[in-house]
N, C-alpha and C positions, 0 to 999 in steps of 0.2 A: 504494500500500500504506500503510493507516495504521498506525503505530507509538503505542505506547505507554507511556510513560516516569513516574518519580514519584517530585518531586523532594523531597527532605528538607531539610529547614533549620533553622538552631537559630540563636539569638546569641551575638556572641563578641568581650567590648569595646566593646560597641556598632556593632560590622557586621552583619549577616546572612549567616553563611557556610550556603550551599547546594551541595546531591550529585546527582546522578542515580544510584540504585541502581541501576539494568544497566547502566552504562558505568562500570568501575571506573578509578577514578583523575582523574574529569572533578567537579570542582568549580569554584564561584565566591562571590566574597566582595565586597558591595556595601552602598552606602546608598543609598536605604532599598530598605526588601523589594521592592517592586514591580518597580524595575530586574531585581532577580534571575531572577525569573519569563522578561523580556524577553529578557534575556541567553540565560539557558537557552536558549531556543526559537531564538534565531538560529543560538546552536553546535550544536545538534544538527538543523538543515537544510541 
């Protein structure tokens, strides 16, 4: 079943803090962006 997720992110101090809008409460906060993306994907498999 493929899932579909999208993730929001803004800056903050110089991190890139990121959201998954349909998993309330799951955030991450990295440098630089690209991690972010990575991260995501791992937590939500």
């Amino acid at each position: 079943m493929l899932r579909t997720f999208t993730l929001e992110y803004w800056t903050d101090e110089g991190w890139y803090v990121g959201r998954l809008k349909e998993i309330p409460g799951f955030s991450v906060r990295v440098k630089p962006l690209k991690n972010s993306k990575k991260i995501s994907k791992k937590l939500i498999n």
